[in-house]
C-alpha positions as CSV (number, residue, x, y, z in Angstrom):
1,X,0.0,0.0,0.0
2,X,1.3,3.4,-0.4
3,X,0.0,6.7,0.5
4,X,-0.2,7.9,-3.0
5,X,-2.9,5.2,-3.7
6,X,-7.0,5.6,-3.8
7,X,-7.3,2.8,-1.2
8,X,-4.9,4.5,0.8
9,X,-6.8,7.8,0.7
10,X,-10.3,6.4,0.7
11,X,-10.2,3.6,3.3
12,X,-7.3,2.8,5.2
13,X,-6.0,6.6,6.3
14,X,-10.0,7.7,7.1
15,X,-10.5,4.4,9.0
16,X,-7.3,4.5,11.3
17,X,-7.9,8.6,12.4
18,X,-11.7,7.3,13.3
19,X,-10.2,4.4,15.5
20,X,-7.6,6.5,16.7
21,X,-9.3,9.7,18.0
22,X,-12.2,7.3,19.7
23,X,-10.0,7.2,22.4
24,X,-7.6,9.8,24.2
25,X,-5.4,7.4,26.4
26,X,-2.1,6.5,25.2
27,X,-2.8,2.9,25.2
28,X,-5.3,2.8,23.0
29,X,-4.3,5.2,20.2
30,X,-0.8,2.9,20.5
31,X,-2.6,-0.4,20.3
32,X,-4.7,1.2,17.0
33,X,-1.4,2.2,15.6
34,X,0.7,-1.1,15.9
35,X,-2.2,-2.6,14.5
36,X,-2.5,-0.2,11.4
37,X,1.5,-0.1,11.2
38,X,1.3,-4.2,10.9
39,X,-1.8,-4.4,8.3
40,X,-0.1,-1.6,5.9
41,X,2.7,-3.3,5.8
42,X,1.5,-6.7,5.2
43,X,-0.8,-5.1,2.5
44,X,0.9,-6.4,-0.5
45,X,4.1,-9.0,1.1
46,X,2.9,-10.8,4.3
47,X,5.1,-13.2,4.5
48,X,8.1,-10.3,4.6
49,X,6.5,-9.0,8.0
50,X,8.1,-11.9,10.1
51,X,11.8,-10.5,9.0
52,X,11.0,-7.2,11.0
53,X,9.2,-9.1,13.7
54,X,12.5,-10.7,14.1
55,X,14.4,-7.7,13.8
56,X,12.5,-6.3,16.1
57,X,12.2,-8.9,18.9
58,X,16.2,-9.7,18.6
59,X,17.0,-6.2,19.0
60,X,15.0,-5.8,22.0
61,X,16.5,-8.4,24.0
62,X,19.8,-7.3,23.1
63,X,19.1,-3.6,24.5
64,X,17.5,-5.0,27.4
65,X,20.2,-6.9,28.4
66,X,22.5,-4.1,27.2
67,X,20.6,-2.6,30.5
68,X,21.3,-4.7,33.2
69,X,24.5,-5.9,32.2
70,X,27.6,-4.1,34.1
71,X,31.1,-5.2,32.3
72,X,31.8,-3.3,29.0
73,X,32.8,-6.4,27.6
74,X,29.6,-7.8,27.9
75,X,27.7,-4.9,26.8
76,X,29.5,-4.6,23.7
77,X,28.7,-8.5,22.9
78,X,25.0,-7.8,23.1
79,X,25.6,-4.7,20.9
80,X,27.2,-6.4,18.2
81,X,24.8,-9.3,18.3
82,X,21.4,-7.0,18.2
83,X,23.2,-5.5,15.2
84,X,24.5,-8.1,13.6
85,X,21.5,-9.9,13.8
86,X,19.7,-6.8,11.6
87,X,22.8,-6.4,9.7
88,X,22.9,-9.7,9.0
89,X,18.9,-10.3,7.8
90,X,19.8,-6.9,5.4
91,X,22.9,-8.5,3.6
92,X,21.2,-11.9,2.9
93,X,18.2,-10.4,1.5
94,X,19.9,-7.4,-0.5
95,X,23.6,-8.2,-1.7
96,X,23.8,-11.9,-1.1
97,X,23.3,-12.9,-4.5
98,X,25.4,-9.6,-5.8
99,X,28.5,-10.6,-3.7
100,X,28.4,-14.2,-5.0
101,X,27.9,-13.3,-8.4
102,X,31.0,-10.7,-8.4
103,X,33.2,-13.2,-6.9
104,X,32.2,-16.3,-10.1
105,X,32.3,-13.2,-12.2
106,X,36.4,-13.4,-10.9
107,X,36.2,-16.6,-12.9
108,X,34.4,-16.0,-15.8
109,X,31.8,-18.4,-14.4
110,X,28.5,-18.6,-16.0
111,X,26.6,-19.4,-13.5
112,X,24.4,-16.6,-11.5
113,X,22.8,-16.5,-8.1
114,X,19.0,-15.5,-8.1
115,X,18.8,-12.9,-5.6
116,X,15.8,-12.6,-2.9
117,X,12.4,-10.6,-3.2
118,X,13.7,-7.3,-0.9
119,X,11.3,-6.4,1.8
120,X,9.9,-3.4,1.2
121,X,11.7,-0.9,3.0
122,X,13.9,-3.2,4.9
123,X,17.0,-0.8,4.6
124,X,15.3,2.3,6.9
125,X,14.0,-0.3,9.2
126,X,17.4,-2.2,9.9
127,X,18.5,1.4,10.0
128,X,16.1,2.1,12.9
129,X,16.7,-0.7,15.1
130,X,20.7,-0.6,14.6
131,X,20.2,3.0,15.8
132,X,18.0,1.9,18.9
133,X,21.0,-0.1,20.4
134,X,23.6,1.6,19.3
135,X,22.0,4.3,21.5
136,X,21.4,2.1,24.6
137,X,24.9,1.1,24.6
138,X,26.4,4.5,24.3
139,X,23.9,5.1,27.5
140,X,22.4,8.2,25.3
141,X,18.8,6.2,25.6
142,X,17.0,3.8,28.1
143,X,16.1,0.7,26.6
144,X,12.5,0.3,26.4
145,X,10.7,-2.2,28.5
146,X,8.3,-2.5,26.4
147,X,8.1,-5.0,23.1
148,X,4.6,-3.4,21.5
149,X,6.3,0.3,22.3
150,X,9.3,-0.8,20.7
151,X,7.9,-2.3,17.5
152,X,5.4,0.5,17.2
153,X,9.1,2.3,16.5
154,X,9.7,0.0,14.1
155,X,7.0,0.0,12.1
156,X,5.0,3.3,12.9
157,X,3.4,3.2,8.8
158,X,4.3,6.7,8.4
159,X,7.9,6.4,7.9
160,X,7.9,2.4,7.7
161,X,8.4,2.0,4.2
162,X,10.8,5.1,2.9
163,X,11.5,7.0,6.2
164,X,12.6,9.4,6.9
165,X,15.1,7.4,9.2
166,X,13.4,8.2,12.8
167,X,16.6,7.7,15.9
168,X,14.6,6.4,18.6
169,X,15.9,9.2,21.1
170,X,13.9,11.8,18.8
171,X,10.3,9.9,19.4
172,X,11.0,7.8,22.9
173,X,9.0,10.3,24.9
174,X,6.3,10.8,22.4
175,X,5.6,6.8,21.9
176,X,4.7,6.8,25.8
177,X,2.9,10.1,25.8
178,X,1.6,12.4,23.1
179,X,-1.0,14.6,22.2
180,X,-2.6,16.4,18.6
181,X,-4.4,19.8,18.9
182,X,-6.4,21.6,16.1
183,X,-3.1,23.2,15.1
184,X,-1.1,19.9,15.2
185,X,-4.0,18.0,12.6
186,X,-4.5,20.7,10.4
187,X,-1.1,21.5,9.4
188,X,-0.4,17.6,9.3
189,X,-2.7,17.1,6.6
190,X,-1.4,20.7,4.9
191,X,1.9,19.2,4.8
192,X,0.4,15.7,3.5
193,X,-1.8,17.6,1.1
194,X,1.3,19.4,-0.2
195,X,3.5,16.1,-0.3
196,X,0.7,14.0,-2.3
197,X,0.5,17.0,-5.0
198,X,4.1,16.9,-5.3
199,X,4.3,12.7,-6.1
200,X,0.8,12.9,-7.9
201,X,1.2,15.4,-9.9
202,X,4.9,16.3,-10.6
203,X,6.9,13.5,-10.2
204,X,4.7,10.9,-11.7
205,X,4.1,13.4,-14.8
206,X,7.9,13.1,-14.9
207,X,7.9,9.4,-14.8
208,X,5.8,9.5,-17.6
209,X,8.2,11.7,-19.8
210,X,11.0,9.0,-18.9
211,X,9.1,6.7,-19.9
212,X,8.9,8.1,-23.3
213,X,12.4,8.5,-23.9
214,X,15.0,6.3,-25.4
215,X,16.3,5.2,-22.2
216,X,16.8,1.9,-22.8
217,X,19.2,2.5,-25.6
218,X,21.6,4.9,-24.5
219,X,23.7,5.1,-27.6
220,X,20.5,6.5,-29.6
221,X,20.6,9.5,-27.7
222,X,21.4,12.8,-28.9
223,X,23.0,15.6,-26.5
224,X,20.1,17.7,-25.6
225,X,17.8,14.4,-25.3
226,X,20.5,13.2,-22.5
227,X,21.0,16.1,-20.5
228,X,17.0,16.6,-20.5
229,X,16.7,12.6,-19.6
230,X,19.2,13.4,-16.8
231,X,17.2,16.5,-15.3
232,X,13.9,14.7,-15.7
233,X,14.8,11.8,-13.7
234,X,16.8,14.0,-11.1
235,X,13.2,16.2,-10.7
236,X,11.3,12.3,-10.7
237,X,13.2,11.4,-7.7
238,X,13.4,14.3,-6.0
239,X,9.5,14.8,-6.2
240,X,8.7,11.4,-5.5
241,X,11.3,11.1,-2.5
242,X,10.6,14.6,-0.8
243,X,6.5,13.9,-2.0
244,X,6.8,10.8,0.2
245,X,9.1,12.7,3.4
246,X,6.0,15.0,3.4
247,X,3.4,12.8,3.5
248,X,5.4,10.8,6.3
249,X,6.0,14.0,8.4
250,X,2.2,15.0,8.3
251,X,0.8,12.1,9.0
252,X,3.4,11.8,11.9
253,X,2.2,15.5,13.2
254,X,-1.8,14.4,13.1
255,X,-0.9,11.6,15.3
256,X,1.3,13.3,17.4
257,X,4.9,12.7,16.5
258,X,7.3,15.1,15.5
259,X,9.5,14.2,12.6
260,X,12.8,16.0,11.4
261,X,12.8,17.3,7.8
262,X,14.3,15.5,5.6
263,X,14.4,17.7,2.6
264,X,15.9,21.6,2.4
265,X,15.5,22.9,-1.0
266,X,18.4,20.4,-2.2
267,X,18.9,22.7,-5.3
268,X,20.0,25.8,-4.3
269,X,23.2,24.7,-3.3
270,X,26.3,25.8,-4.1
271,X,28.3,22.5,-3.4
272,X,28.1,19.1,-2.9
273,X,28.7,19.1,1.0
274,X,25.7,21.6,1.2
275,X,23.4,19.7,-1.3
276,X,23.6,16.5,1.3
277,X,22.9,19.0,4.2
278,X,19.9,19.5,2.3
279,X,19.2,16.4,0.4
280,X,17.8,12.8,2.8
281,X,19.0,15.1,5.4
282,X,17.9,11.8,7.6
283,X,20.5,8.9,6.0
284,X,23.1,11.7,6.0
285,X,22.9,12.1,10.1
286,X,22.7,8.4,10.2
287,X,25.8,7.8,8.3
288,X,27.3,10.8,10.1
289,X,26.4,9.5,13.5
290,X,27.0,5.7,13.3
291,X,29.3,5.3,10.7
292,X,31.6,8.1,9.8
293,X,32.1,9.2,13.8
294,X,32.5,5.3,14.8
295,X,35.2,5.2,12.0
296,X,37.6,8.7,13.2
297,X,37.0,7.4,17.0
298,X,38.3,4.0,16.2
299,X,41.8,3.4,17.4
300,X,43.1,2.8,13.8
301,X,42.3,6.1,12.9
302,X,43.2,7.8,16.1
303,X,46.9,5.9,15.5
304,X,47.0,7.5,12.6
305,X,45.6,11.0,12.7
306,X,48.3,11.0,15.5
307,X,51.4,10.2,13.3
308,X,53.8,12.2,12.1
309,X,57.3,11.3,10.3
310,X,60.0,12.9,8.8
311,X,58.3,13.8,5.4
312,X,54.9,14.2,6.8
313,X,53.3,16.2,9.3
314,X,50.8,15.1,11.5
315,X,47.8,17.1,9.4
316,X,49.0,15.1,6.1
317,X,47.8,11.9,8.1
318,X,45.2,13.5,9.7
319,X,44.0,14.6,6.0
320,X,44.5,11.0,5.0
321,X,42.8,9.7,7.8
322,X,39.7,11.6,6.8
323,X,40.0,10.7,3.6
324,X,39.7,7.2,3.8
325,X,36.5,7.5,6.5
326,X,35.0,9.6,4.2
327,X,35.7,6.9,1.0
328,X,34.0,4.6,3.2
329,X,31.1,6.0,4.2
330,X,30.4,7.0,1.1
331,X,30.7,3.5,-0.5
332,X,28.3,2.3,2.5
333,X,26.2,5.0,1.1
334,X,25.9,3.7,-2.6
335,X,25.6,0.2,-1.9
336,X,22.8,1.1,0.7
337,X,20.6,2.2,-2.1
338,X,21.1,-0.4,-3.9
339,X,23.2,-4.2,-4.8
340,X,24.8,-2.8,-8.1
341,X,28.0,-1.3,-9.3
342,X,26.4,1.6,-10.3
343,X,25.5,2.7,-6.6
344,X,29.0,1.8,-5.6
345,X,30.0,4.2,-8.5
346,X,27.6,6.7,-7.6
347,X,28.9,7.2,-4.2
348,X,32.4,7.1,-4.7
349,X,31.9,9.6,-7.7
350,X,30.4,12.0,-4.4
351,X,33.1,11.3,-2.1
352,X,35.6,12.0,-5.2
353,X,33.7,14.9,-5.4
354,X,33.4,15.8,-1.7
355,X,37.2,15.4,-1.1
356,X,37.9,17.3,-4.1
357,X,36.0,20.6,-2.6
358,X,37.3,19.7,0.7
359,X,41.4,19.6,-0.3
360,X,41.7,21.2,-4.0
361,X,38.9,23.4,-5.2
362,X,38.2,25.7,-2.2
363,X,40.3,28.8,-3.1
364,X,39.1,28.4,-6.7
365,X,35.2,28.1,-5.6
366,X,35.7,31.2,-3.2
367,X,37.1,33.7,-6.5
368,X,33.7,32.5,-8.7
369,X,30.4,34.2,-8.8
370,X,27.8,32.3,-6.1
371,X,26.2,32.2,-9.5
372,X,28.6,30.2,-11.1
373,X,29.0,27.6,-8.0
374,X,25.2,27.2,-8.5
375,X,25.5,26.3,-12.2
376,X,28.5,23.6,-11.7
377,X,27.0,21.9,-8.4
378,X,23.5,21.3,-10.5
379,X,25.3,19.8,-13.4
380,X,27.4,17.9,-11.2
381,X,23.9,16.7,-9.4
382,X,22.7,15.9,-12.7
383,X,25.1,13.0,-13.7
384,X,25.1,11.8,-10.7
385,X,21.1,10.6,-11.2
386,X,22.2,9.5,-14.6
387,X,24.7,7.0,-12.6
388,X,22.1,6.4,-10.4
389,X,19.5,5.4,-13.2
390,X,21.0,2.6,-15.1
391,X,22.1,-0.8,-13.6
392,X,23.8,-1.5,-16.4
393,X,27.6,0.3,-16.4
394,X,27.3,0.2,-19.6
395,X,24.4,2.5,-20.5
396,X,25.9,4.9,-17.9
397,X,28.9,5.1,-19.6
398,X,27.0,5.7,-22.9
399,X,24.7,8.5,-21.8
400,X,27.2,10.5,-19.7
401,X,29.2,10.2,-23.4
402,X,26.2,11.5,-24.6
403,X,26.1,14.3,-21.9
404,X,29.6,15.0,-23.5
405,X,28.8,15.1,-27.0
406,X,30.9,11.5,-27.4
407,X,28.7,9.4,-29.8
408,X,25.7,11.1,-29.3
409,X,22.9,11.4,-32.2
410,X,23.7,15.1,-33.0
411,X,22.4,17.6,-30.4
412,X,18.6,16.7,-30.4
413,X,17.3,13.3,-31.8
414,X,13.3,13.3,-33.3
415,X,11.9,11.5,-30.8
416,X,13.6,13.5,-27.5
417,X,12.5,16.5,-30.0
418,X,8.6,15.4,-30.0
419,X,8.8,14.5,-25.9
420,X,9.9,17.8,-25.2
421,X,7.0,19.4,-27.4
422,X,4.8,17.3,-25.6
423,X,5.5,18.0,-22.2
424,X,6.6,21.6,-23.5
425,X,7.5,24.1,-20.1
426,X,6.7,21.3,-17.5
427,X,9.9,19.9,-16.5
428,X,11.1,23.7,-16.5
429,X,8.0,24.8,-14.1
430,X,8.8,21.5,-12.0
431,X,12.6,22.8,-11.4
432,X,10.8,26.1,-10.3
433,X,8.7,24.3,-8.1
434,X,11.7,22.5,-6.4
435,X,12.9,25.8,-4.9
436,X,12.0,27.5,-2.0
437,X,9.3,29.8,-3.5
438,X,6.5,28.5,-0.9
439,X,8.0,30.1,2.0
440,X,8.2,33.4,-0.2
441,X,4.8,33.3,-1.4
442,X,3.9,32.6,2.2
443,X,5.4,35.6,4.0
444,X,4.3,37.7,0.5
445,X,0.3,36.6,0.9
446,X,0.3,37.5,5.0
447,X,1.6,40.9,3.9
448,X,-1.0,41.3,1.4
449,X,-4.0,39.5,2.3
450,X,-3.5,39.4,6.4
451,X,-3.5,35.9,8.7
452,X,-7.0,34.6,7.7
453,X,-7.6,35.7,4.2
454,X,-4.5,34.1,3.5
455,X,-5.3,30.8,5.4
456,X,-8.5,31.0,3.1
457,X,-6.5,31.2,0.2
458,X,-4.5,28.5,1.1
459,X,-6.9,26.1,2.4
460,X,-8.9,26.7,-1.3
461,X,-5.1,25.9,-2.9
462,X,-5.0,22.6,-1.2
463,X,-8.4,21.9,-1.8
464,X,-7.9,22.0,-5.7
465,X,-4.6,20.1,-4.8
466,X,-5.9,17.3,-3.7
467,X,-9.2,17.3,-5.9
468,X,-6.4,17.4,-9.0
469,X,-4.7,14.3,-7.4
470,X,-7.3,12.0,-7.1
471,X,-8.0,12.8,-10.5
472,X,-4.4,12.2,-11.9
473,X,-4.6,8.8,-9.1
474,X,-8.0,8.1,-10.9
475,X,-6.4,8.0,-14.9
476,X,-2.8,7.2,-14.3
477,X,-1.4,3.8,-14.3
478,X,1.9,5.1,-13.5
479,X,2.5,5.3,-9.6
480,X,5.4,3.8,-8.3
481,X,7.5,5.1,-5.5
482,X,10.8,5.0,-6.4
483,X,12.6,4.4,-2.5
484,X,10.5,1.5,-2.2
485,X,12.7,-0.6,-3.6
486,X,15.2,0.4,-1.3
């Protein structure tokens, strides 16, 4: 099920808010929400739910006896074995079969692995319960006593399937006590309203212009008809994602949670380092927290941060010991999105990038217009969704050629020509859309119009919003979410 969906919007989301506001205590609106969070997620894969349950129910022993145990030794046994265990259920499912088909590949073996049916977002929840205890033993978090509480974590449906990636020591306190005032549901569904227009509407209109492209066959491409593919699918995928973050983070709000943005206004930066302050803001602090941190604190990298010789100083290993954190978070980062070489490329090709600003290029960024730091950084973003797109090296390698003017079908090929007549200023009002023009228009229609007009105005806005998406829902057959598979 997905929130973008007519049953979604016409059954499921009226019937859980009736069930759920019956009642004021805690217990109750918990118990309704477990059971909502388990029955939307065993919509369309039941069988996938018992991989979470056990997740879940590993992880919470672990913590608990995390809790009462006193030697460190001890504590960092259960750690690693709660973790492992979700770590473990993630690799078999996701990169088993691409690990053992690189290594026959080593051979030139024939012979291929078939690889699992993924869970549906398997790789936030795994996130979600490493996080949990990882925080319990760094003593940052009790554990929780409770199995229901801590599976209502878990599997809470508005960030279950595609985040964003909730740390348990940002909703502990409201899973045992919360409350939602007028305020709290009517900018929830304001914020949902605004995040099902953006998948309805823009990014499954984008979808459909991908679809008509000559994707498939990368070398038929001409110049203009690969860069346009490349900014199509970066807009797709940005709607879609940030579409989905909305919805989550409304829906939270209505029931009473509090979720971080995940999204900033990803293209207005003027680097890469700023783009992924803006962009899944959520995996970024994840990565930051539990990954790249662990990795500069361990005592490898403290040895050699430390060392100096006589042709080094002590920053040249201190660089160097950033360096290769950095190369491996960002490694974790590609293959976390997917079981492919292209991911793998993908992120090394933004830690190339990131390293590059970090050691090389900042004098020269600092003498160019902000202008002209915009420019690069969005083309720059550009082919990095064209790596992201293909699962096949091969085509990525032919459209970024493309991109180049290498091979390409002179600068505009007939059939990218007749797409972009189709869809004519679309993509171009999409890209507008993308930046942070709501917040202007916001503070420009108070001025104007005063507190309530303006509310009028807005609530009429979302009104048509939604009337126009359940007419788009109603004649499309094209509605995927793309992070799903993830």
């Amino acid at each position: 099920m997905v929130f973008s969906s007519l049953t979604f919007l016409t059954c499921f989301f009226p019937i859980v808010l009736a069930l759920y506001f019956v009642k004021g205590s805690i217990r109750w609106r918990n118990g309704v929400l477990l059971a909502a969070s388990l029955v939307f997620y065993a919509w369309g894969e039941p069988i996938w739910i018992v991989a979470m349950l056990a997740s879940t129910l590993v992880n919470w022993v672990c913590a608990g006896m995390i809790s009462v145990c006193r030697g460190d030794a001890a504590k960092r046994g259960w750690m690693i074995a709660g973790v492992g265990f979700a770590g473990a259920l993630l690799f078999v499912f996701k990169y088993t079969a691409f690990f053992a088909n690189s290594f026959l590949s080593l051979f030139g073996a024939e012979a291929r692995v078939a690889g699992l049916k993924l869970p549906i977002g398997i790789s936030f929840y795994t996130f979600q319960i490493i996080s949990y205890t990882v925080d319990v033993y760094r003593g940052e978090t009790p554990a929780q006593r409770s199995f229901a509480r801590l599976l209502l974590y878990v599997s809470c449906f508005p960030q279950l399937i595609a985040g964003p990636i909730v740390q348990y020591s940002d909703v502990a306190k409201q899973i045992g006590s919360r409350k939602t005032t007028a305020k709290d549901f009517t900018r929830g569904m304001q914020r949902f309203v605004v995040g099902l227009g953006k998948k309805v509407i823009f990014a499954n209109i984008c979808g459909l212009i991908l679809r008509d492209l000559p994707l498939a066959d990368a070398g038929a491409m001409s110049f203009g008809g690969a860069w346009y593919a490349g900014f199509v699918y970066m807009l797709q995928v940005y709607f879609d994602f940030s579409g989905y973050s909305d919805m989550a983070i409304g829906i939270g709000r209505i029931l009473g949670f509090t979720y971080k943005e995940n999204f900033d206004y990803p293209f207005i930066a003027k680097d890469v380092s700023e783009y992924w302050h803006r962009w899944h803001i959520s995996l970024s602090m994840w990565f930051r927290d539990y990954l790249l941190y662990p990795i500069l604190r361990s005592r490898g990298m403290r040895r050699l941060s430390m060392k100096k010789s006589e042709r080094h100083g002590r920053m040249y290993y201190r660089n160097l010991a950033t360096m290769i954190a950095t190369t491996c978070v960002w490694a974790f980062t590609g293959l976390w999105h997917g079981a492919s070489w292209n991911f793998i490329v993908w992120g090394l090709y933004f830690c190339v990038l990131q390293l590059l600003e970090k050691f090389a290029l900042g004098k020269v960024r600092e003498k160019l217009p902000a202008i002209a730091c915009w420019a690069i950084n969005l083309i720059l973003i550009v082919v990095s969704f064209v790596i992201f797109y293909y699962t096949d090296m091969g085509l990525v390698t032919r459209h970024i050629s493309a991109m180049l003017g290498v091979g390409s079908a002179g600068f505009i090929d007939a059939r990218s020509r007749l797409v972009i007549r189709t869809y004519s200023f679309f993509p171009l009002l999409a890209f507008v859309c993308s930046m942070p023009i709501a917040p202007m228009l916001n503070r420009l229609g108070r001025g104007l119009l005063g507190s309530k007009a303006f509310e009028i105005v807005k609530s009429v806005a979302l009104s048509a919003c939604v009337a126009l998406a359940v007419l788009f829902l109603v004649g499309q057959s094209y509605n995927p979410f793309i992070y799903f598979q993830f």
